[in-house]
C-alpha positions in Angstrom: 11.6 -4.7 20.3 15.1 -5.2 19.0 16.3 -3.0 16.6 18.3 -3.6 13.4 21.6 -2.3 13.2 22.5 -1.8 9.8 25.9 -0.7 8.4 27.1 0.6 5.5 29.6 -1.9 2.9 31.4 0.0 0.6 34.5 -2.3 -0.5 34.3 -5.8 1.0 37.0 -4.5 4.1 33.9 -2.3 5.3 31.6 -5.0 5.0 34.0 -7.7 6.7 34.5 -4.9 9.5 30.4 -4.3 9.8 29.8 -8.1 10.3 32.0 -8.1 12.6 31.5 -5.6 14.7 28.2 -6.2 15.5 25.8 -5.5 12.5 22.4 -7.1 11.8 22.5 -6.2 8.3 24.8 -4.3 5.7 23.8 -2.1 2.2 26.1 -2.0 -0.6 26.2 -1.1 -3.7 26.9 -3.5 -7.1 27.9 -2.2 -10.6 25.1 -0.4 -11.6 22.4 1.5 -10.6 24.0 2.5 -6.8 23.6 6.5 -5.3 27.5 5.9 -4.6 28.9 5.8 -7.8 32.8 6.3 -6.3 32.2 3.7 -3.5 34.3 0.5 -4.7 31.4 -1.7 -4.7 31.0 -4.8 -5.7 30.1 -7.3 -9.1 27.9 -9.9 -9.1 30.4 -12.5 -8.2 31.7 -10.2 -5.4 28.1 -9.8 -3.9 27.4 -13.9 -4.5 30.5 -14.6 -2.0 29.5 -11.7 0.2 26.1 -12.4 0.3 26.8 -16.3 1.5 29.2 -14.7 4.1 26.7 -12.2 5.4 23.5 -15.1 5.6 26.2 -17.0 7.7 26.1 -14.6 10.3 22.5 -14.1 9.9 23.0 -10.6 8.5 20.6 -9.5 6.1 22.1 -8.2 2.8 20.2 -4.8 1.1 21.6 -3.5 -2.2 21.0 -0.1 -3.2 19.7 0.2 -6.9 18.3 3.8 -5.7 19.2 5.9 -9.0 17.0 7.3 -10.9 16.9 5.2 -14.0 16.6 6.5 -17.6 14.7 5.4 -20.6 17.0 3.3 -22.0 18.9 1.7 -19.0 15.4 0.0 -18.1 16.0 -3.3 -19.6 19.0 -3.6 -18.0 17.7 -2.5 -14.8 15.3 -5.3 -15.5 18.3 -8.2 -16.3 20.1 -6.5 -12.8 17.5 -7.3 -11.2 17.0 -11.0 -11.9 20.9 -11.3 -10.9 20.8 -9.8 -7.9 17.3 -12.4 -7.1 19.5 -15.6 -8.1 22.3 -14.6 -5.5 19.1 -14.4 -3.0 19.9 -10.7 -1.7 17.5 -9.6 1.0 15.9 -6.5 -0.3 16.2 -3.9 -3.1 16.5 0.3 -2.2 14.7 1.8 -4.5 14.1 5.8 -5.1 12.6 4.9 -8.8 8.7 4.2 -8.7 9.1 3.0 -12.3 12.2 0.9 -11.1 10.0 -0.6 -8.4 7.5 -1.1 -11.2 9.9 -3.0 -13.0 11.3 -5.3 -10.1 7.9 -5.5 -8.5 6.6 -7.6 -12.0 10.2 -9.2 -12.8 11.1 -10.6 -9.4 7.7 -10.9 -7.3 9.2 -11.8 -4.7 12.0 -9.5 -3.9 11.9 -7.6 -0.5 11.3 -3.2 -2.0 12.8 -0.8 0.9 11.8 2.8 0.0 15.2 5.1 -0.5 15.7 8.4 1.4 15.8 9.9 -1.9 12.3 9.7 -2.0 11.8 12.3 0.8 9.2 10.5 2.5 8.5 12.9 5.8 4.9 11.9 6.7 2.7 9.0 7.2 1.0 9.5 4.0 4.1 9.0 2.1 4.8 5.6 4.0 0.8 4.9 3.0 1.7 5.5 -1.0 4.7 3.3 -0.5 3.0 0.6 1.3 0.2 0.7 -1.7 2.8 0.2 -4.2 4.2 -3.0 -2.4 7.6 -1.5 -0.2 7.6 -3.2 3.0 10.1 -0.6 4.7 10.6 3.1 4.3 13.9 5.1 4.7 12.6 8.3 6.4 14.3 11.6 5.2 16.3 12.9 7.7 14.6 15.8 8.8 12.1 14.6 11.1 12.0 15.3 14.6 10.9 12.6 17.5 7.4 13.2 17.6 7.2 13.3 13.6 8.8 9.4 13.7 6.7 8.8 16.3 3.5 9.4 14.5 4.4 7.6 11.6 5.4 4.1 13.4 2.5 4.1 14.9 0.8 4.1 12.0 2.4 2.8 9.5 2.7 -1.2 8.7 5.5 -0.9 6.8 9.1 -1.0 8.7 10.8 2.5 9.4 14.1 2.4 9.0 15.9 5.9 10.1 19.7 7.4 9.8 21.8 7.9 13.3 25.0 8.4 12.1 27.4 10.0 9.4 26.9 12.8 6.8 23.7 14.9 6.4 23.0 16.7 3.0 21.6 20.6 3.6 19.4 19.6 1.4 16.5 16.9 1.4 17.6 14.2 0.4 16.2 13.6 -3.7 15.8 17.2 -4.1 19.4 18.5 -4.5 20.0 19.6 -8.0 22.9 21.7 -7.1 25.4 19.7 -8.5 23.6 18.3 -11.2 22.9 21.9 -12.5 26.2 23.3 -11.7 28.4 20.8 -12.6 26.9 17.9 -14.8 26.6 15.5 -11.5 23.9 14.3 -10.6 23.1 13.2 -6.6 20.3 11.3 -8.1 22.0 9.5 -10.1 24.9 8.6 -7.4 27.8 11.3 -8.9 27.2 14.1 -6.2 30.2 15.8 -6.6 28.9 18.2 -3.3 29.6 21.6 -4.3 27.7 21.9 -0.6 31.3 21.3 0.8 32.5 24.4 -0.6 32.9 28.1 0.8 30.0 30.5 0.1 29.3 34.4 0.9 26.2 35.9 2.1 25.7 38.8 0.3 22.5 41.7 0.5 22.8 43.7 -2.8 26.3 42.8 -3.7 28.0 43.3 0.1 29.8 40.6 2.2 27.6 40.0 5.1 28.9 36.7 6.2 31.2 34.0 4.9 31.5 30.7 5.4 30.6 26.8 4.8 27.3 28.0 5.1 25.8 24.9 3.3 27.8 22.2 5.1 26.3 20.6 8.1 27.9 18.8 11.2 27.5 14.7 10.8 24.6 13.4 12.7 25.0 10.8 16.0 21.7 9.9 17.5 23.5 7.6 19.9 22.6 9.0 22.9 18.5 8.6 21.4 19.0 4.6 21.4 16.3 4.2 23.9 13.8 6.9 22.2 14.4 5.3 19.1 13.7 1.8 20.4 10.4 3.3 22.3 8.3 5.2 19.1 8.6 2.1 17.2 11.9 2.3 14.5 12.5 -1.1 13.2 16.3 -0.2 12.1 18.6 2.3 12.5 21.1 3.0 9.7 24.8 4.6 9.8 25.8 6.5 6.8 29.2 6.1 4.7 29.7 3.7 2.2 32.3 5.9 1.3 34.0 5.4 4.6 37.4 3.0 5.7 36.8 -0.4 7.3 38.0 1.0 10.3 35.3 3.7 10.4 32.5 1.1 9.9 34.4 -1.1 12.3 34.9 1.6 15.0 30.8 3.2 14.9 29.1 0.4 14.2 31.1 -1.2 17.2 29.7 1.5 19.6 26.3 1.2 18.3 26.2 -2.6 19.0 27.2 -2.4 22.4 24.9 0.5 23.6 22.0 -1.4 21.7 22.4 -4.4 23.8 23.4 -2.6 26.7 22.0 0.5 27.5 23.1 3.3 29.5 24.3 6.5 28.7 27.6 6.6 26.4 30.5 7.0 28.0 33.0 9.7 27.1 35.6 7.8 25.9 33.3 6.2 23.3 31.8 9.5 22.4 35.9 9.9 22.0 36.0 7.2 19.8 32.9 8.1 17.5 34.5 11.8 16.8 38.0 10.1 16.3 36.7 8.2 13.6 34.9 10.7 11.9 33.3 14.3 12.2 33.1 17.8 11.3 33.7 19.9 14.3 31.9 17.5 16.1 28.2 15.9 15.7 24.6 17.0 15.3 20.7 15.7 16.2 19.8 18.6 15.7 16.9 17.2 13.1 15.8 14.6 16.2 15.8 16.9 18.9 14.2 20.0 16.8 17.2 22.3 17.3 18.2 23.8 14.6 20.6 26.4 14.0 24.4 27.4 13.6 25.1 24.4 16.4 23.9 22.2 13.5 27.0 23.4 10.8 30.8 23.3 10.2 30.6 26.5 9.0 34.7 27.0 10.1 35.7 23.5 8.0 33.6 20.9 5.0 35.7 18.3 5.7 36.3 15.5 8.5 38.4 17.5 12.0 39.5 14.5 13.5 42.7 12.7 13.5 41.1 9.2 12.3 42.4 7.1 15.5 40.9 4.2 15.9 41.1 2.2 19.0 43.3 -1.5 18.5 40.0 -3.6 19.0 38.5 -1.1 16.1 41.5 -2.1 14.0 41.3 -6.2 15.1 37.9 -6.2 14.1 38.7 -4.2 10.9 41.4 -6.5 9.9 40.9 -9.1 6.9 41.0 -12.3 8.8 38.8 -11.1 11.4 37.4 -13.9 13.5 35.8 -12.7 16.0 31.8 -12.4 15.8 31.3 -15.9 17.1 27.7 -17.8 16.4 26.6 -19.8 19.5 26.2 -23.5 18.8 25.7 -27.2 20.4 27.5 -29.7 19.9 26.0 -34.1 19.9 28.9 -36.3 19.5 28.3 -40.2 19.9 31.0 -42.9 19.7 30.5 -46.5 19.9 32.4 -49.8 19.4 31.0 -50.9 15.8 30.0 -47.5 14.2 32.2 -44.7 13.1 32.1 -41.0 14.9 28.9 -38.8 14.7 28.7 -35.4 15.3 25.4 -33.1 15.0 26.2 -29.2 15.7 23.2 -27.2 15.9 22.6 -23.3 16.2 19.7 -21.6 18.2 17.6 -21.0 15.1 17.2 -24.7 14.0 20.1 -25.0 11.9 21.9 -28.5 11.9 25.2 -29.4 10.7 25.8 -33.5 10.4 29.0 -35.4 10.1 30.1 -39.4 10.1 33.1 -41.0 10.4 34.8 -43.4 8.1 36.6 -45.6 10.5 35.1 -48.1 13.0 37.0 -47.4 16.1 39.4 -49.8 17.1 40.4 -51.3 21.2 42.5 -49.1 22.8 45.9 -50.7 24.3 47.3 -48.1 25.8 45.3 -44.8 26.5 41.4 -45.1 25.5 39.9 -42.2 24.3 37.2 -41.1 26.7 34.2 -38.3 27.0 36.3 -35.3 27.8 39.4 -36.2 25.6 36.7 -36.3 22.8 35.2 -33.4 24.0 37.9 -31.6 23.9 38.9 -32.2 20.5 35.0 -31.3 19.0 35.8 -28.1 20.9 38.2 -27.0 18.7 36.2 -24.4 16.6 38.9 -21.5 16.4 38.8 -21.1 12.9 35.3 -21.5 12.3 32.9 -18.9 12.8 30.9 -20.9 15.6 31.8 -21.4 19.3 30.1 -24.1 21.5 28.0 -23.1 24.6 26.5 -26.7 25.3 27.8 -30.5 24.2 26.5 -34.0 24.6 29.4 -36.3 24.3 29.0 -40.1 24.8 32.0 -42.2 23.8 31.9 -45.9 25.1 34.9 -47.1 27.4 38.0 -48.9 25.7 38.5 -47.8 21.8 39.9 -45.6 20.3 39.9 -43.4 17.0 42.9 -41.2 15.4 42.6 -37.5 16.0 42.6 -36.5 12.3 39.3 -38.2 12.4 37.8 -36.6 15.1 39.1 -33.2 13.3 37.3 -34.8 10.0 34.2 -35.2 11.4 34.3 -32.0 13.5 34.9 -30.4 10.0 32.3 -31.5 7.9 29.2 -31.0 10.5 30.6 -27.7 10.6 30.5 -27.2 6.9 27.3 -28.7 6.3 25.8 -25.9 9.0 27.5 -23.7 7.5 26.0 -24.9 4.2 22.6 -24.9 6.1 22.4 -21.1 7.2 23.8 -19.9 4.3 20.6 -21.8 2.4 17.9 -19.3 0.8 15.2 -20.0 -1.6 15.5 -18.6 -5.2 12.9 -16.2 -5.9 10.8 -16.4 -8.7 10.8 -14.3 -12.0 8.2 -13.7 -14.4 8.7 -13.0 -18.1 7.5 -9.1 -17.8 7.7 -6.8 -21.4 8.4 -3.5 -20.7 5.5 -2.0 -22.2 6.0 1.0 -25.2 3.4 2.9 -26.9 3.6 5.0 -30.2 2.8 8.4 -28.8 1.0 10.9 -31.2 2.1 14.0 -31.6 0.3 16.7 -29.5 -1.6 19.3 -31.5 -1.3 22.2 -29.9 1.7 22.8 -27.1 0.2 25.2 -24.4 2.0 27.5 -21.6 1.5 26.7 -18.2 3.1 29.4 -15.3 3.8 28.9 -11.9 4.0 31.7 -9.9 5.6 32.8 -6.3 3.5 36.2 -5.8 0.0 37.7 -6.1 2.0 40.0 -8.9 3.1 37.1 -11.0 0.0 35.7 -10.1 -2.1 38.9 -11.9 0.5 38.5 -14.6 0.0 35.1 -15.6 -3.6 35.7 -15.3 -3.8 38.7 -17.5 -1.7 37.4 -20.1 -4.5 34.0 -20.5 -2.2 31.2 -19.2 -4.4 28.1 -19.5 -2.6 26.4 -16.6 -1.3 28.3 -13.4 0.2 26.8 -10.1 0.5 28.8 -7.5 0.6 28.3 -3.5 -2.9 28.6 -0.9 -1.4 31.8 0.3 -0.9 33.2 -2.7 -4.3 32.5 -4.3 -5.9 33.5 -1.1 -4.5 37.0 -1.2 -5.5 37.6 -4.8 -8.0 40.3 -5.3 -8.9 39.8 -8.4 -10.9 37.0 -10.8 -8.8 33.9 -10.9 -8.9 31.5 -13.5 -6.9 28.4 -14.6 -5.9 28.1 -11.0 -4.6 24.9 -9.5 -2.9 25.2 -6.4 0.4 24.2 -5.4 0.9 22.1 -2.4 4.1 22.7 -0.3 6.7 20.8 -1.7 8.0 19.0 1.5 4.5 17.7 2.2 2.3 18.9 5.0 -1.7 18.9 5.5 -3.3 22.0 3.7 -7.1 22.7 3.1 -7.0 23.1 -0.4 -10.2 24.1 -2.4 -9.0 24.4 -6.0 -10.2 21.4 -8.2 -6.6 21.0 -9.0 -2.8 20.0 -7.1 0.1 20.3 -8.0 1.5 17.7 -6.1 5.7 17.5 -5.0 5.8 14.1 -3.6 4.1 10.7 -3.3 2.6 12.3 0.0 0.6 14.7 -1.4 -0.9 12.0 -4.3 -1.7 10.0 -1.5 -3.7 13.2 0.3 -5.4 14.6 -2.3 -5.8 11.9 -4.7 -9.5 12.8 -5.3 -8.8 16.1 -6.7 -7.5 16.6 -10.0 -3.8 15.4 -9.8 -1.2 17.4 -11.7 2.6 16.6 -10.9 5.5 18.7 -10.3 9.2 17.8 -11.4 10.1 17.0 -7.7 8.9 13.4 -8.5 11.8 13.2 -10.2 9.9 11.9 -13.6 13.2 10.0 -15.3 11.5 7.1 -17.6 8.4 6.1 -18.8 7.8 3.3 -16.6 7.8 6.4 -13.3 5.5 8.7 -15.9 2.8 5.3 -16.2 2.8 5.2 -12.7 0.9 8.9 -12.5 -0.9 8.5 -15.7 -4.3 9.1 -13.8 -2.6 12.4 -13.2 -4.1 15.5 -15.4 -0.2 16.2 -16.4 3.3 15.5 -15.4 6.4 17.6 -15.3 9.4 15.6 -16.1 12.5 15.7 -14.3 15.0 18.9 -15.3 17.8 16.6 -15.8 17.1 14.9 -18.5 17.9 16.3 -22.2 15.9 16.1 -24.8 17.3 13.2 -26.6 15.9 11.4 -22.9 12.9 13.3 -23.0 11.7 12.1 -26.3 12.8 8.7 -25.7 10.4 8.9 -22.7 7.5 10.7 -24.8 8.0 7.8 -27.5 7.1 5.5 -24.7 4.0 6.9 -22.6 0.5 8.8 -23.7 0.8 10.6 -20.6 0.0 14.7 -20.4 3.7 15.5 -20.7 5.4 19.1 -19.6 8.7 20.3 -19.1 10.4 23.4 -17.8 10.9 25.5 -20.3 12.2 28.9 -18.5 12.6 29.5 -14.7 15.5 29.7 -12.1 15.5 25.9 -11.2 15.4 25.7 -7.2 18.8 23.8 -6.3 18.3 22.8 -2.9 15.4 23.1 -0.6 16.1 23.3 3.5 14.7 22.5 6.2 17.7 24.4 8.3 17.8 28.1 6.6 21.2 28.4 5.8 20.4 32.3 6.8 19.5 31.9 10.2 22.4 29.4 11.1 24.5 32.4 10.3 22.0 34.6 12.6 20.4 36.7 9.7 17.0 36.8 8.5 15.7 38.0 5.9 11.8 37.7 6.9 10.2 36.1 3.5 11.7 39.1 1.8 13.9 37.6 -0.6 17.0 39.9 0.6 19.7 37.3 0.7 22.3 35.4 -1.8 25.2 33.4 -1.6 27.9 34.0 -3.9 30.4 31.1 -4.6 34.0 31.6 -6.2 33.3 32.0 -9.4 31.4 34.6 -8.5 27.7 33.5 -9.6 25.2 34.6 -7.1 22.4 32.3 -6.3 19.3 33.8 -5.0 17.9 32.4 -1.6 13.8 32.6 -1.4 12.2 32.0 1.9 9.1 28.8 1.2 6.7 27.4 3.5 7.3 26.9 7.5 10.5 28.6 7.3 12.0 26.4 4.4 14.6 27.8 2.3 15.1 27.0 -1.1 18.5 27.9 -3.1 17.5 28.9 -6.4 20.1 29.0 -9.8 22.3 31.4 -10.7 20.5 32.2 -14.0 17.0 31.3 -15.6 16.8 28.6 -18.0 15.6 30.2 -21.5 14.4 28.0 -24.4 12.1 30.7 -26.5 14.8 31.1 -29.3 15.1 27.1 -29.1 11.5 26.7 -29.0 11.0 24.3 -32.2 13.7 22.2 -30.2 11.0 21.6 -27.8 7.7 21.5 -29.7 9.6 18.2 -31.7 9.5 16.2 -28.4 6.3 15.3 -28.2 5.4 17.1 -25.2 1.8 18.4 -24.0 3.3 21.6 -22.4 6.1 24.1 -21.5 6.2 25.6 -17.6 7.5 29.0 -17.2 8.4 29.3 -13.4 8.9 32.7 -12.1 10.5 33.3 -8.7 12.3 37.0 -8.1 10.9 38.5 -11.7 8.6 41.6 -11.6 5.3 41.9 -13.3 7.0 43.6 -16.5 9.4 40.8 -16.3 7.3 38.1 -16.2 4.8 39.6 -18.9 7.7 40.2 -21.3 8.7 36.2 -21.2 4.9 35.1 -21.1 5.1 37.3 -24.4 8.5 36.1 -25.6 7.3 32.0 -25.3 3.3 32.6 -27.0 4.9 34.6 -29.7 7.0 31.8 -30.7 4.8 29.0 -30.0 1.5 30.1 -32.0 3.5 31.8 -34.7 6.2 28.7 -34.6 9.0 31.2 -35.1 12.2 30.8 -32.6 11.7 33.9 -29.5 14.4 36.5 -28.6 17.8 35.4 -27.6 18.7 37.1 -24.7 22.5 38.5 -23.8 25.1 36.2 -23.3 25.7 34.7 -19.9 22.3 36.2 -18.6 20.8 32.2 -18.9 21.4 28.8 -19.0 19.8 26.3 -21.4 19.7 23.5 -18.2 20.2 20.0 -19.2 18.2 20.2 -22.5 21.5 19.7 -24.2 23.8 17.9 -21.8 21.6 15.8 -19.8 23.2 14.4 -16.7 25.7 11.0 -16.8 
């Protein structure tokens, strides 16, 4: 099986560079709507010119529109979309379910690729995808060998998989750590990656390590080629759309030739690779299953090599490159009475035809004959085709002028040229966003979820009506539960649940337990109402944390789905599949013992999850109670208090705080200054 190599276009130097070093396909971003927000990009007209470019070389063009897309930015998601479908892109990244919603019923026939940022890490996720028409899924890049493995082999969408460049600590489409700290959202393609930046480990206050603890190595899976091609990936993707032509030119390059070659990689192009790019050398770390310190930079963020590139890195980088050559034939035919004809054809059935204007004339002295003419057809230097085969019959004793020949030669050249460049415009259907008037909910209810059996007895005792809380958790209660629904892990695994109710983290889980009572958790990154219709079979939905509540009631206004938001809680930042604790050789044995500290001094609790995952949770608790009417005007169903490292008297004193103020509508207790944060309520993200 041949795999697709596909490189990453940044600026139209990267995406020269890619096609010509080797690439079967390129993703860039346009104006709007791309996770790369400082790349260069492109406009429409850019992409048009690019796109004919790439479809000459048979390279497949996929534009990222993989932001999560807010309420009012969906109609011109929807008037995007029919642009890019009129330049006749390839396919569409998507991390939006409502986007795909949107593209899916305005251009039927565009090709939907399922973003990374959906943190797809199991066959069932591929399986919801494939139900809501992707053809190809970008895995997250966390999975190990065997994990792929089992998905290809059962999915019938494409996998697509990442094998080289920059890995986030966190999964990808989780990471609120910039978003909450500094008003940049990854989702929204302004990651500003306060990863990058120097942390301390601290146990009550003391220094026990310091470092880069959240900045991992860059990934290189090229020694894995042949493992990659065996379990069944259809295309393997290189990171860095933020990255120089010569980059691009220089790893993609490498990647060609041990694709079509095989064999083990050589040193010197192992040389080459860490030249380009690395931090203190590479990682596969996720692939191979060995995590751990080897995995992290923790001595430097940023790239340790010298950027060499080798000169045929640079030729291919340059802007006149010419040097990806398309293999071709070439029919010429010359006769006494009829002008010069030339048919070039490719190995895909692509024919370029071109006649003379002049009859050809008796020679007197030298007569043109077979090989003088095919010498002249030959002359494809600066075209991008070069001729393996030729059929040239010229009868004996004319004679034509060589500007002719070089005519002729020229237009059959540009009419193939014309020819492979040739797609069919997709349709597109007149599709109405859809809005409803939403009534205004009666009563606003508290819902809790909770991270212990104490906050468990809490919530319990203090007559939640709704409370999430983990299997474990539930199972280790000794006392009557009520109003239970469990929470399923949040990077998705198989669990025996019993509850009637989920509280499902990704499209995964829906997928699993979708005939159980469905309730859904902010990590499906809920941004419009077009993502909230998509799980309005769902019992309720938790919108997104990074939306404000201008957004939030725009989205309300639109949908009559069960609607709650996070009203108080430390918001988890980052969740890891690598514990940042153990790469440093600590461990704090799902104790809770650990923070890091950044330079401002804020210390940001680390709480051991499920299978050893590690989740980075905020500095401070977001606190609305003495805001509360703020909240009850959006049209919301419910407000989630989520409790992580509070006590029972802790916890009972917010449930307290929050029912006070909503049954007796009177604004709650404002706590001390700098003890909380009000989230994104009032700034939103950009």
């Amino acid at each position: 099986m041949r795999m697709e190599l596909l490189a990453p276009a940044g600026n139209k130097l990267a995406l020269h560079a890619a096609v010509q070093s080797g690439a079967d396909a390129v993703y860039l971003g346009g104006p709007i709507f791309g996770a790369r927000h400082s790349a260069e990009n492109f406009t429409i007209d850019e992409m048009k010119r690019w796109v004919d470019y790439c479809h000459l070389y048979g390279v497949d063009v996929h534009v990222a529109v993989n932001t999560l897309i807010k309420e009012r930015e969906l109609s011109r998601l929807q008037e995007y979309v029919k642009e890019l479908n009129n330049i006749c892109v390839d396919a569409l990244i998507v991390q939006d379910l409502g986007a795909a919603e949107v593209i899916k019923n305005t251009v039927p026939d565009m090709v939907l690729h399922g973003s990374t940022q959906m943190t797809v890490t199991s066959l069932e996720g591929v399986k919801y995808l494939e139900n809501k028409g992707f053809s190809r899924v970008v895995l997250a890049r966390e999975l190990n060998e065997k994990e792929i493995e089992h998905i290809c082999k059962g999915a019938k969408a494409e996998i697509e998989v990442f094998v080289h460049g920059a890995i986030c600590m966190c999964y990808s489409g989780q990471c609120l750590m910039s978003s909450v700290l500094g008003g940049r959202s990854g989702n929204r393609g302004r990651c500003a990656q306060p990863c990058r930046l120097p942390y301390e480990l601290t146990e009550k206050g003391k220094i026990i390590e310091k470092g880069y603890a959240l900045s991992p190595k860059d990934m290189a899976l090229i020694d894995e080629l042949d493992k990659l091609r065996k379990i069944g990936v259809s295309s393997l993707k290189i990171e860095g759309r933020l990255k120089r032509a010569e980059y691009v030119s220089a790893v993609v390059g490498i990647y060609r030739k041990y694709l079509d070659m095989g064999g083990k990689v050589s040193k010197s192009d192992m040389t080459e690779l860490k030249d380009a790019f690395s931090r203190t050398g590479f990682t596969s770390g996720y692939f191979t299953g060995n995590l751990g310190k080897n995995m992290m930079s923790h001595d430097t963020p940023g790239n340790s090599s010298e950027n060499k590139f080798t000169d045929e890195a640079k030729k291919r980088a340059a802007e006149n490159a010419n040097i990806r050559k398309i293999p071709v034939n070439i029919i010429a035919s010359l006769k006494k009475d009829s002008p010069l004809e030339v048919t070039i054809y490719d190995n895909e059935g692509h024919y370029g035809y071109g006649i003379g204007e002049e009859i050809p004339q008796t020679a007197i002295n030298k007569p043109l004959d077979e090989k003088l003419l095919a010498s002249k057809l030959l002359k494809l230097g600066l075209t991008p085709f070069e001729c393996d085969e030729y059929e040239v019959f010229c009868e004996s004793g004319i004679i034509i002028p060589v500007k002719e020949i070089n005519a002729v030669r020229r237009i059959a050249a540009e009419n193939l040229i014309n020819e492979r460049q040739r797609r069919e415009v997709g349709h597109i259907t007149e599709y109405r966003i859809k809005t409803e008037v939403r009534k205004k909910p009666k009563n606003i209810i508290l819902t809790a979820e909770v991270s212990n059996v104490e906050q468990l007895k809490c919530a319990v005792e203090n007559g939640i009506e709704i409370i999430y809380a983990p299997k474990d958790i539930i199972k280790d209660a000794d006392f009557p539960l009520k109003n239970v629904v469990t929470k399923a892990v949040e990077i998705f695994r198989e669990e025996k649940i019993e509850t009637d109710g989920v509280l499902v983290s990704s499209p995964a889980a829906a997928y699993k337990y979708k005939n159980k009572k469905l309730y859904g958790d902010f990590r499906l990154n809920i941004f419009n109402s077009q993502t909230a219709d998509t799980f309005k079979d769902f019992e309720k939905i938790t919108l997104s944390p990074e939306l404000n509540l201008h957004e939030i009631k725009e989205l309300c206004d639109n949908t009559n789905c069960d609607i709650e938001v996070i009203g108080y809680g430390r918001i988890p930042l980052m969740i890891m599949k690598n514990c940042p604790v153990k790469a440093m050789g600590k461990c704090q044995n799902g104790k809770n013992l650990y923070k890091l500290r950044d330079r401002k001094n804020e210390e940001f609790p680390l709480m051991c999850g499920d299978n050893c995952m590690m989740k980075l949770l905020n500095s401070k608790p977001v606190y609305m109670a003495d805001k509360i009417s703020d909240l009850v005007n959006l049209k919301i169903n419910s407000i989630r208090l989520i409790f992580t490292v509070e006590n029972f008297l802790q916890c009972d004193k917010i449930i307290k705080v929050y029912k006070n103020a909503l049954e007796n509508n009177i604004q709650g207790d404002e706590l001390e200054n700098n003890t909380f944060t009000r989230g994104h309520f009032y700034r939103g993200v950009l």
